[in-house]
PDB file of N, CA, C and O in Angstrom:
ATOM      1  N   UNK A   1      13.573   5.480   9.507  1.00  0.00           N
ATOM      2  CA  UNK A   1      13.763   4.767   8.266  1.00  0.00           C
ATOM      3  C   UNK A   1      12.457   4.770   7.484  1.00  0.00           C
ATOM      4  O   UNK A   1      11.457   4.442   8.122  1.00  0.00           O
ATOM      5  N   UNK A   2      12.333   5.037   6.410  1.00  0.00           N
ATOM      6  CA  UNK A   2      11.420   5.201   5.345  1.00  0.00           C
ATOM      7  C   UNK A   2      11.040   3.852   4.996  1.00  0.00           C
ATOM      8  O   UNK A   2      11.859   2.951   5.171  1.00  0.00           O
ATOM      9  N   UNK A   3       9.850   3.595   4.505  1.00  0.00           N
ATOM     10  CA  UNK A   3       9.000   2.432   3.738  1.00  0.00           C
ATOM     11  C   UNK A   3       9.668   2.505   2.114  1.00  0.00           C
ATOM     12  O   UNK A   3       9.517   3.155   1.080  1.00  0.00           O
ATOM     13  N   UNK A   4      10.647   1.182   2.748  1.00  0.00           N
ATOM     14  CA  UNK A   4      10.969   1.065   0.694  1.00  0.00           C
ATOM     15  C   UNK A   4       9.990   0.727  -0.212  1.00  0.00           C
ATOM     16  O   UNK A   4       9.258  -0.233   0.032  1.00  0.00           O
ATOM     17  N   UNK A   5       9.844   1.481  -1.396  1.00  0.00           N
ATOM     18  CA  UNK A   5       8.734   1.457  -2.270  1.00  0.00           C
ATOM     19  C   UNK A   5       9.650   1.164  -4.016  1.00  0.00           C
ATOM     20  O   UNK A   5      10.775   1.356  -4.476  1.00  0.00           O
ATOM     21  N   UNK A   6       8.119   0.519  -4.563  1.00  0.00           N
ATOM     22  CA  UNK A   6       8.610   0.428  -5.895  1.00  0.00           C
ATOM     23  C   UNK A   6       7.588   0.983  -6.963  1.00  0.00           C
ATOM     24  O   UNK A   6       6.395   1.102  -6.684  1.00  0.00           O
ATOM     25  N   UNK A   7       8.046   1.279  -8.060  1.00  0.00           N
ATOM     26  CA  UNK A   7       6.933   1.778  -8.837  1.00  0.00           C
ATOM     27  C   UNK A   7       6.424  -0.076  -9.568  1.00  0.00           C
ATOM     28  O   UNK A   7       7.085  -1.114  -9.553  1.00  0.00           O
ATOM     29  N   UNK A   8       5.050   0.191 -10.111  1.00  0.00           N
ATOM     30  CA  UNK A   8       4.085  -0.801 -10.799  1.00  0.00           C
ATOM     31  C   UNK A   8       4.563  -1.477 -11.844  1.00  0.00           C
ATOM     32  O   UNK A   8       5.563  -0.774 -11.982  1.00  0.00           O
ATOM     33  N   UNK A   9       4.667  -2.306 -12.731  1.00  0.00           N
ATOM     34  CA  UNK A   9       5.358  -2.075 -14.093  1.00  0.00           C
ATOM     35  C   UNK A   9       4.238  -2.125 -15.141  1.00  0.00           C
ATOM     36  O   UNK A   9       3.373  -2.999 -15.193  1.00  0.00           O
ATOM     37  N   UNK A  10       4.320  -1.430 -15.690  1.00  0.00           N
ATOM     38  CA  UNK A  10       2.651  -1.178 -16.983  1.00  0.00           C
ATOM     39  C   UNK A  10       1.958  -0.859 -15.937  1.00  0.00           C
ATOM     40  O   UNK A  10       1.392  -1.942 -15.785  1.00  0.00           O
ATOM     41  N   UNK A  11       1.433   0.014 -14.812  1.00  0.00           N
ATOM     42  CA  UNK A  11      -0.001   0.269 -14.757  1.00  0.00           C
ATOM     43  C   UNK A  11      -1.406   0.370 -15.496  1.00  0.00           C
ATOM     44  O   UNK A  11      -1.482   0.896 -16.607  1.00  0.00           O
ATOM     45  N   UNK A  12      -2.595  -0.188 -14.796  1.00  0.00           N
ATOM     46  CA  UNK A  12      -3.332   0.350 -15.393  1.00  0.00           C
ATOM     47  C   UNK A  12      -4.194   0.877 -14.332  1.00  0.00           C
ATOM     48  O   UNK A  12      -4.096   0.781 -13.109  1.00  0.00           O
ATOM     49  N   UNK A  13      -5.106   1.486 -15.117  1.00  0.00           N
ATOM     50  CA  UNK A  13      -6.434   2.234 -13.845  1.00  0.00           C
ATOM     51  C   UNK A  13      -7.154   0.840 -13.965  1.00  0.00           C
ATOM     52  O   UNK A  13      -7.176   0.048 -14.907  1.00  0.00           O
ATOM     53  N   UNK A  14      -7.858   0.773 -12.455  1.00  0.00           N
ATOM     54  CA  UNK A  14      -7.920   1.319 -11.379  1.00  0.00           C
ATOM     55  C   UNK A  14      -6.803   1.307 -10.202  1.00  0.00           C
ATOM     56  O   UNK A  14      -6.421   0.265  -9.668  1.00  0.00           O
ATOM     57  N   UNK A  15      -6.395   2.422  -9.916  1.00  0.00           N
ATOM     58  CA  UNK A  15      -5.059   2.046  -9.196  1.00  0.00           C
ATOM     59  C   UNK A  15      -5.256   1.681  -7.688  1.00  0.00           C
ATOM     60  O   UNK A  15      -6.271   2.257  -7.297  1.00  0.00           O
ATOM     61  N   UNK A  16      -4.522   0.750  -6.422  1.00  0.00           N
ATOM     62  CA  UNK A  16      -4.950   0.735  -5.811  1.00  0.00           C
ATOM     63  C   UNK A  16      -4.370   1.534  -4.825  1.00  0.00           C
ATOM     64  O   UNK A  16      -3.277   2.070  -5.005  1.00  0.00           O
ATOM     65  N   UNK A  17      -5.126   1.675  -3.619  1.00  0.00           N
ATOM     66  CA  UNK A  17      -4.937   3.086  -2.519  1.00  0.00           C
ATOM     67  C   UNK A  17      -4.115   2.992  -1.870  1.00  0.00           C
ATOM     68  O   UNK A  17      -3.914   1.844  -1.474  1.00  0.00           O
ATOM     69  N   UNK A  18      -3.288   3.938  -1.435  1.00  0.00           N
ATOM     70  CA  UNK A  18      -1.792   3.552  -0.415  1.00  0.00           C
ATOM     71  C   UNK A  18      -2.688   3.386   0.768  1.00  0.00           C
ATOM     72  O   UNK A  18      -3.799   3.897   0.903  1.00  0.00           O
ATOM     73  N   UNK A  19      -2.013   2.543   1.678  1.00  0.00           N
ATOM     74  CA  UNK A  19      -2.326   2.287   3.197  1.00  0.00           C
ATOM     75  C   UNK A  19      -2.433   3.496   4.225  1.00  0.00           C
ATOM     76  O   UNK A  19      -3.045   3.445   5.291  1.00  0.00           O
ATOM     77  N   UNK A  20      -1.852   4.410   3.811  1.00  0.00           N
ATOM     78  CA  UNK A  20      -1.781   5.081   4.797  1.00  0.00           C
ATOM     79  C   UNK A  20      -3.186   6.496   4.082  1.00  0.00           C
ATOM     80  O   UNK A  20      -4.376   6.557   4.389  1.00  0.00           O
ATOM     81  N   UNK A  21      -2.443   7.366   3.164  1.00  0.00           N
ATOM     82  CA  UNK A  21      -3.661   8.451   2.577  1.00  0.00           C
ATOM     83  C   UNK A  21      -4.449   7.557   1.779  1.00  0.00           C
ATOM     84  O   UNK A  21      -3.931   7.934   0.728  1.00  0.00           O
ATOM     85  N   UNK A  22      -5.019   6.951   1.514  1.00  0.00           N
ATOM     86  CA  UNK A  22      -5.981   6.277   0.475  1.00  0.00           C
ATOM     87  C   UNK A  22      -5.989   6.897  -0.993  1.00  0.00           C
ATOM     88  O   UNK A  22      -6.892   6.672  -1.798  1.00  0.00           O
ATOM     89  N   UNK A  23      -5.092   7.548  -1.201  1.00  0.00           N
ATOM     90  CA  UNK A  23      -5.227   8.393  -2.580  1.00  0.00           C
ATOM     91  C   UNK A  23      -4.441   6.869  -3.602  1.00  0.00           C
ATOM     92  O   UNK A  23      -3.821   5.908  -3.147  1.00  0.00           O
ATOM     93  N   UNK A  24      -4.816   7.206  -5.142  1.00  0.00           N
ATOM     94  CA  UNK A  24      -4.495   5.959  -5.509  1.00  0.00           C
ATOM     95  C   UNK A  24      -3.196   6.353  -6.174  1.00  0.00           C
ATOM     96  O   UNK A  24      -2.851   7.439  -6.639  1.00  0.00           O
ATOM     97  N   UNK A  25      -2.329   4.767  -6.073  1.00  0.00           N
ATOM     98  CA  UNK A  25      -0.835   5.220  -6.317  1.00  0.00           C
ATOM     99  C   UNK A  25      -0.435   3.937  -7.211  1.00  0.00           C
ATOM    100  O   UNK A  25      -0.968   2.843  -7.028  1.00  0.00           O
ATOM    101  N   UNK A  26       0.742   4.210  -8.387  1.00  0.00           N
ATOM    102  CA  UNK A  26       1.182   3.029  -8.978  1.00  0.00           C
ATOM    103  C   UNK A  26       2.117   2.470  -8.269  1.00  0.00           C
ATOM    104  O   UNK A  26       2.653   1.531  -8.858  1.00  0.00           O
ATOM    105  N   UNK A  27       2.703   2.791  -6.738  1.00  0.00           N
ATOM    106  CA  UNK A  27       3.792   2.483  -6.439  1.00  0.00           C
ATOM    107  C   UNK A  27       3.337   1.777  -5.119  1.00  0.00           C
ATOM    108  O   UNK A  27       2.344   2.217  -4.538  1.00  0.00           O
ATOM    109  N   UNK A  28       4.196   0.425  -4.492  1.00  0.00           N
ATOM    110  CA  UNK A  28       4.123  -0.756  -3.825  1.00  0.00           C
ATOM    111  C   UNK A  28       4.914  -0.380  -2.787  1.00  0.00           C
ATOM    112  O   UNK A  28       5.266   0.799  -2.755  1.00  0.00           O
ATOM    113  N   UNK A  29       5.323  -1.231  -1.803  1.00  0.00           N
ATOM    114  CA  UNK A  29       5.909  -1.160  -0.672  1.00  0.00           C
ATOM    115  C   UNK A  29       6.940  -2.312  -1.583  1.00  0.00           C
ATOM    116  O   UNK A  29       6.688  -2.862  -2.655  1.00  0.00           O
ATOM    117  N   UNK A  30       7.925  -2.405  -0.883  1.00  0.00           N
ATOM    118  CA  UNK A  30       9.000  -3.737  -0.976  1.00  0.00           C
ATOM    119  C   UNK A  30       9.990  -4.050   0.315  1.00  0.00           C
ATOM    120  O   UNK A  30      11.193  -3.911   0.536  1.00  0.00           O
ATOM    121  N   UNK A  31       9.163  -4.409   0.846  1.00  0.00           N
ATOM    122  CA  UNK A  31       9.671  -4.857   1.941  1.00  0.00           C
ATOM    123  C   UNK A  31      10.287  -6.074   2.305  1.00  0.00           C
ATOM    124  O   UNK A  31       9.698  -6.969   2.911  1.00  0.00           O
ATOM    125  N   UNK A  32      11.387  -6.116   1.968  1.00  0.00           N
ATOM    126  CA  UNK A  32      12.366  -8.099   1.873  1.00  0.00           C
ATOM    127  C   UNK A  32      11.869  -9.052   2.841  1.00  0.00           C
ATOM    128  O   UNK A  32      12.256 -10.220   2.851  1.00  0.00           O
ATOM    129  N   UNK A  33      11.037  -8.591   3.641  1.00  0.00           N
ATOM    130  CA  UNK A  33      10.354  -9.992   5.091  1.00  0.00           C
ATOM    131  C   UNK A  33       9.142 -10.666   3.848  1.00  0.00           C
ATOM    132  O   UNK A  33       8.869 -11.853   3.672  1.00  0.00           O
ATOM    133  N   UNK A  34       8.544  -9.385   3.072  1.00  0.00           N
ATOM    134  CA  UNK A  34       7.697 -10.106   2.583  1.00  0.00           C
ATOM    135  C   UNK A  34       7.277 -10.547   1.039  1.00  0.00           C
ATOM    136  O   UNK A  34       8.051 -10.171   0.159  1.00  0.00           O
ATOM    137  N   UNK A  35       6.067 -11.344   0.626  1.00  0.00           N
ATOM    138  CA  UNK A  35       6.799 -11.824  -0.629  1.00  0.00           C
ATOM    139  C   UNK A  35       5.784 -10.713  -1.595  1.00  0.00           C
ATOM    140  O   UNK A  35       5.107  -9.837  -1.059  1.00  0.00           O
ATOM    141  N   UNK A  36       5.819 -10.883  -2.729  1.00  0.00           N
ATOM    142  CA  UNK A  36       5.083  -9.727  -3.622  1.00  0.00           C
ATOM    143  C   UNK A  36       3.202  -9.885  -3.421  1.00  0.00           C
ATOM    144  O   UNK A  36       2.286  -9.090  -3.211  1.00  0.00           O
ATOM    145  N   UNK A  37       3.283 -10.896  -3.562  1.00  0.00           N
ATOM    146  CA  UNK A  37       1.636 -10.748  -2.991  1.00  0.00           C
ATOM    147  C   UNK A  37       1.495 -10.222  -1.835  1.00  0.00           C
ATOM    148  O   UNK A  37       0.385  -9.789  -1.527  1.00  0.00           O
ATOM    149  N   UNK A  38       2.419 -10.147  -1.062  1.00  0.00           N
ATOM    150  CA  UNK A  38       1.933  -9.736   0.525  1.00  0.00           C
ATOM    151  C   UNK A  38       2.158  -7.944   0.629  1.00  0.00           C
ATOM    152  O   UNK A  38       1.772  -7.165   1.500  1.00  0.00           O
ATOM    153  N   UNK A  39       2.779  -7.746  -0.378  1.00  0.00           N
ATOM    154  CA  UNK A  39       3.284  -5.782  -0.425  1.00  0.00           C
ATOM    155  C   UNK A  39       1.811  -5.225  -0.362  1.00  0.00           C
ATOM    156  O   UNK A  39       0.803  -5.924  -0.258  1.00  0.00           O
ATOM    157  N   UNK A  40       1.848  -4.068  -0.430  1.00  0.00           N
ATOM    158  CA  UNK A  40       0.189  -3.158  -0.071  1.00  0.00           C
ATOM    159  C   UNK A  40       1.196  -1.612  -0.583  1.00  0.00           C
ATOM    160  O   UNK A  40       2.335  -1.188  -0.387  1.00  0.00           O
ATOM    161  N   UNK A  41      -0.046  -1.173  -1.324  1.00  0.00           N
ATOM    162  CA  UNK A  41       0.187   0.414  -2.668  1.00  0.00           C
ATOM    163  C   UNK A  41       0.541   1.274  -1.179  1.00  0.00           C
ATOM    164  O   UNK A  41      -0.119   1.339  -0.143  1.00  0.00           O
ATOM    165  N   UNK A  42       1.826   1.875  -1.536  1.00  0.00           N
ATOM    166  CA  UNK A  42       2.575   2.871  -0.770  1.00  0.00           C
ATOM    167  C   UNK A  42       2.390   4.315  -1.410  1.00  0.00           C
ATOM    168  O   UNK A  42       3.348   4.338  -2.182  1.00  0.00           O
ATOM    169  N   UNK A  43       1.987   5.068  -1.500  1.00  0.00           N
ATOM    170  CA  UNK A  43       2.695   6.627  -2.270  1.00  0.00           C
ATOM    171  C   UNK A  43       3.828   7.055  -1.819  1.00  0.00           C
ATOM    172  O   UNK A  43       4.117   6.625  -0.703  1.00  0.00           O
ATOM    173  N   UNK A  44       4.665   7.847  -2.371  1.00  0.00           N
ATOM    174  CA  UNK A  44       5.960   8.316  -2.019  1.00  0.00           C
ATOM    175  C   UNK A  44       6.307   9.043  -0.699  1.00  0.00           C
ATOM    176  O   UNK A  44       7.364   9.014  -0.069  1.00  0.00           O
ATOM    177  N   UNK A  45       5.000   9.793  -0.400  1.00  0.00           N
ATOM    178  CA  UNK A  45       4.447  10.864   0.522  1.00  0.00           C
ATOM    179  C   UNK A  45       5.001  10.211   1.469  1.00  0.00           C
ATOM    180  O   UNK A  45       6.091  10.393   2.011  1.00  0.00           O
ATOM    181  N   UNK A  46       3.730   8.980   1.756  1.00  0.00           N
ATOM    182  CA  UNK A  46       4.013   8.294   3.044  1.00  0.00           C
ATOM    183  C   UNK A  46       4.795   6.989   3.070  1.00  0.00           C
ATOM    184  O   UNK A  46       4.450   6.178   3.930  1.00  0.00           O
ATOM    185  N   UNK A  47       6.126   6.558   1.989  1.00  0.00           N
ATOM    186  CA  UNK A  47       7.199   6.117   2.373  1.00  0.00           C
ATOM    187  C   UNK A  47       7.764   6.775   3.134  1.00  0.00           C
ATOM    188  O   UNK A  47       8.298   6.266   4.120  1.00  0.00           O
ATOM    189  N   UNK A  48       7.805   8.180   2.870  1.00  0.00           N
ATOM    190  CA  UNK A  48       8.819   8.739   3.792  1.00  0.00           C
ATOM    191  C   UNK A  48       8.465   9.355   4.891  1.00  0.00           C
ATOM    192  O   UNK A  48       9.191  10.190   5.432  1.00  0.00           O
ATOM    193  N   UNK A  49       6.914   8.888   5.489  1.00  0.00           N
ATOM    194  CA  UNK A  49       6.308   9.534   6.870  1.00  0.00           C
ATOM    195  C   UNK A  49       6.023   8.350   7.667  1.00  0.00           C
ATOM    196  O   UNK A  49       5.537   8.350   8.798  1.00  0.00           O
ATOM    197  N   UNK A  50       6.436   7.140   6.837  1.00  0.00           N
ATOM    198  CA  UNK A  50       5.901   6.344   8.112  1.00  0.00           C
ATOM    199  C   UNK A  50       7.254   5.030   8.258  1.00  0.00           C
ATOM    200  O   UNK A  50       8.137   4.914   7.409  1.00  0.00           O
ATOM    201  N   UNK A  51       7.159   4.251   9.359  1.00  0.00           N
ATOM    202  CA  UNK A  51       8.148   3.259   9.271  1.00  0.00           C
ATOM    203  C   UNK A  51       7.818   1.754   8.639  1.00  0.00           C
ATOM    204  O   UNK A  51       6.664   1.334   8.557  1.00  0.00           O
ATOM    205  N   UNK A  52       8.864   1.075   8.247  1.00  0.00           N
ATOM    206  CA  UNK A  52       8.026   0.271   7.728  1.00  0.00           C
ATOM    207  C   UNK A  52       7.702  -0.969   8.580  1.00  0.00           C
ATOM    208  O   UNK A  52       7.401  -1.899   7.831  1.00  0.00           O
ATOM    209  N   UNK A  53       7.645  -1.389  10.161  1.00  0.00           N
ATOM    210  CA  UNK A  53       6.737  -1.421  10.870  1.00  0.00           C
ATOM    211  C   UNK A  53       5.799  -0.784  11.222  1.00  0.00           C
ATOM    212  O   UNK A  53       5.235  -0.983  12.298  1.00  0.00           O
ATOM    213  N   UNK A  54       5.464   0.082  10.404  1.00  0.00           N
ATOM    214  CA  UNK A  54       4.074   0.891  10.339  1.00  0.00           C
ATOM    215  C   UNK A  54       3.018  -0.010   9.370  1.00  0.00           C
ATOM    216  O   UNK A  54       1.840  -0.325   9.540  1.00  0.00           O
ATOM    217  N   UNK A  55       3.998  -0.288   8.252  1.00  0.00           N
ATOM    218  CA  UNK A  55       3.028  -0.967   7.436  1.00  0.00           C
ATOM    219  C   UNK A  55       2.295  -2.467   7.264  1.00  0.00           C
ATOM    220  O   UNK A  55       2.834  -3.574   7.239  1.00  0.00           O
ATOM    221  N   UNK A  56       0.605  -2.045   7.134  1.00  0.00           N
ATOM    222  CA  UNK A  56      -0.052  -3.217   7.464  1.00  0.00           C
ATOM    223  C   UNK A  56       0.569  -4.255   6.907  1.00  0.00           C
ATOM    224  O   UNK A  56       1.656  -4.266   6.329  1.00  0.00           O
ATOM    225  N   UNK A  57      -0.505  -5.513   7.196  1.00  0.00           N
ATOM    226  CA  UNK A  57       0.021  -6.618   6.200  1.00  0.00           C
ATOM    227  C   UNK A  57      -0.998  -6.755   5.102  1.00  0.00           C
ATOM    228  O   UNK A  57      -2.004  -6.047   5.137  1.00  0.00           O
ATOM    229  N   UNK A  58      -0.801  -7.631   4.113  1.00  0.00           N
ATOM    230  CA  UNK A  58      -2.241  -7.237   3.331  1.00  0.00           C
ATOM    231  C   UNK A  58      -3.611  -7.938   3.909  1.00  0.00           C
ATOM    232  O   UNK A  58      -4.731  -7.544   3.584  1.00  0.00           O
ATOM    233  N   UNK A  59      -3.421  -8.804   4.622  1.00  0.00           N
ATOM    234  CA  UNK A  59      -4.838  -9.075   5.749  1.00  0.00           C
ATOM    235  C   UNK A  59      -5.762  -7.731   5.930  1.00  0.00           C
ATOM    236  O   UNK A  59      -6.792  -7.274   5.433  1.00  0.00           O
ATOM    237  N   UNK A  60      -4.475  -7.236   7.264  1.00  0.00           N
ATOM    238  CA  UNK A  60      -5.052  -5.832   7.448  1.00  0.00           C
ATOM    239  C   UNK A  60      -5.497  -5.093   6.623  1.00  0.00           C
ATOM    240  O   UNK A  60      -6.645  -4.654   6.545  1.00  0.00           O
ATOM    241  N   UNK A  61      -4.380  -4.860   5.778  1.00  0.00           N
ATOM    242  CA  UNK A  61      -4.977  -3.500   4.750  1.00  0.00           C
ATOM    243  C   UNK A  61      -6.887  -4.408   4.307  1.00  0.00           C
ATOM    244  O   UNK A  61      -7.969  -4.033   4.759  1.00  0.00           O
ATOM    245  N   UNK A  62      -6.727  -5.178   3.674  1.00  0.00           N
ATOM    246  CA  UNK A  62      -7.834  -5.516   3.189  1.00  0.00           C
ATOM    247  C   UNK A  62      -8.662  -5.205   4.264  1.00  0.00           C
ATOM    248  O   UNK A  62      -9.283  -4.159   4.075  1.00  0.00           O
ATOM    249  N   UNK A  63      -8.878  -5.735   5.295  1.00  0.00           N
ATOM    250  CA  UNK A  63     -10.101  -5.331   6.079  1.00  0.00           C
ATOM    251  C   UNK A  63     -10.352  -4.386   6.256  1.00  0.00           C
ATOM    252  O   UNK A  63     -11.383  -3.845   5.854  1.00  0.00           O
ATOM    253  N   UNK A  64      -9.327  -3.789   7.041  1.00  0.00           N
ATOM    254  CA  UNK A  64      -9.869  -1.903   7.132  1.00  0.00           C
ATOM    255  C   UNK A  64     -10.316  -1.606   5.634  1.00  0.00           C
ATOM    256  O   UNK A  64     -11.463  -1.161   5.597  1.00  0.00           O
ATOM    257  N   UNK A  65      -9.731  -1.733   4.431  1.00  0.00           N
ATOM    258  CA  UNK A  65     -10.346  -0.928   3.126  1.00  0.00           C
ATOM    259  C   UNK A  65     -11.357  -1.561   2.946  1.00  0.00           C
ATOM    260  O   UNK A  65     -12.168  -0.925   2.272  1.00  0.00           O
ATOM    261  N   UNK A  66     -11.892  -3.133   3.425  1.00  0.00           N
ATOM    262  CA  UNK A  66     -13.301  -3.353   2.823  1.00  0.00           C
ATOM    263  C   UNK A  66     -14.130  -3.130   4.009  1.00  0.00           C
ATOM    264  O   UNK A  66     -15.219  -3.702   4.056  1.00  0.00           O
ATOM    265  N   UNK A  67     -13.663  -2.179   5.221  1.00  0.00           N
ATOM    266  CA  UNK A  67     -14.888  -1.706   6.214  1.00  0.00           C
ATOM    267  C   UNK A  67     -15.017  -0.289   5.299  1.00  0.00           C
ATOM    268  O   UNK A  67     -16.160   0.157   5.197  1.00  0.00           O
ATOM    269  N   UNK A  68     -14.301   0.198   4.856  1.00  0.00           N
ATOM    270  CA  UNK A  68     -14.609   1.465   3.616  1.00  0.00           C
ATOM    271  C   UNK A  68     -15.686   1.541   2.877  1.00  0.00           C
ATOM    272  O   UNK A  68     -16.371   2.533   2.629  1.00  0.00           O
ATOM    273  N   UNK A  69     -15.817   0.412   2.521  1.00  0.00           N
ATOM    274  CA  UNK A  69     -16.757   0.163   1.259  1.00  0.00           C
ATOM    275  C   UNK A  69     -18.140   0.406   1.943  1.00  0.00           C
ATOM    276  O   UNK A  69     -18.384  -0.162   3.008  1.00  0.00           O
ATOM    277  N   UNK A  70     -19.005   1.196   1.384  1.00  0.00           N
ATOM    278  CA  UNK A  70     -20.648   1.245   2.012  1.00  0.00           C
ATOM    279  C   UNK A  70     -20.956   0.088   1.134  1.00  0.00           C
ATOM    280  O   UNK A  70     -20.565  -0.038  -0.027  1.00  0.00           O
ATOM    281  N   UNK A  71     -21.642  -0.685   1.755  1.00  0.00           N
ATOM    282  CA  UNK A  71     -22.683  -1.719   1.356  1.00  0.00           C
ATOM    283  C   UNK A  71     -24.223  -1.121   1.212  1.00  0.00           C
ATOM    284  O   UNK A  71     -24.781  -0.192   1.795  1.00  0.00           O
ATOM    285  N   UNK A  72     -24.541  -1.771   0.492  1.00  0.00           N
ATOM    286  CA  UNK A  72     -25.748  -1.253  -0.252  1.00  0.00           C
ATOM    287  C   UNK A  72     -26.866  -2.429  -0.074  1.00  0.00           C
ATOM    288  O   UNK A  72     -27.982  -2.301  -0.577  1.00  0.00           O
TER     289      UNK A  72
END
């Protein structure tokens, strides 16, 4: 089963990175357990490569993407 996804409504740049490739995407996860603040940027790619008990929560996502960040 694929990660249901939604597109953004009005995007703007800076877009944020899907969970899985980090490439940046206008499109969300929508996953009915959780509420809209809690979704994390899906690309289409990997809706359909991963499950959606694959996908973090946004806790997770945040940490792993702010161990990304080089500090300066």
């Amino acid at each position: 089963m694929s990660v249901p996804i939604q597109r953004q409504d009005d995007p703007e740049p800076p877009y944020e990175r899907c969970f899985s490739c980090r490439t940046p995407t206008i499109f969300w996860t929508n996953l009915p357990d959780r509420k809209p603040g809690d979704q994390v940027a899906c690309c289409p790619g990997c809706a359909c490569d991963h499950k959606p008990s694959e996908v973090p929560t946004k806790a997770e996502w945040w940490q792993r993407e702010s161990s990304q960040i080089k500090r300066f």
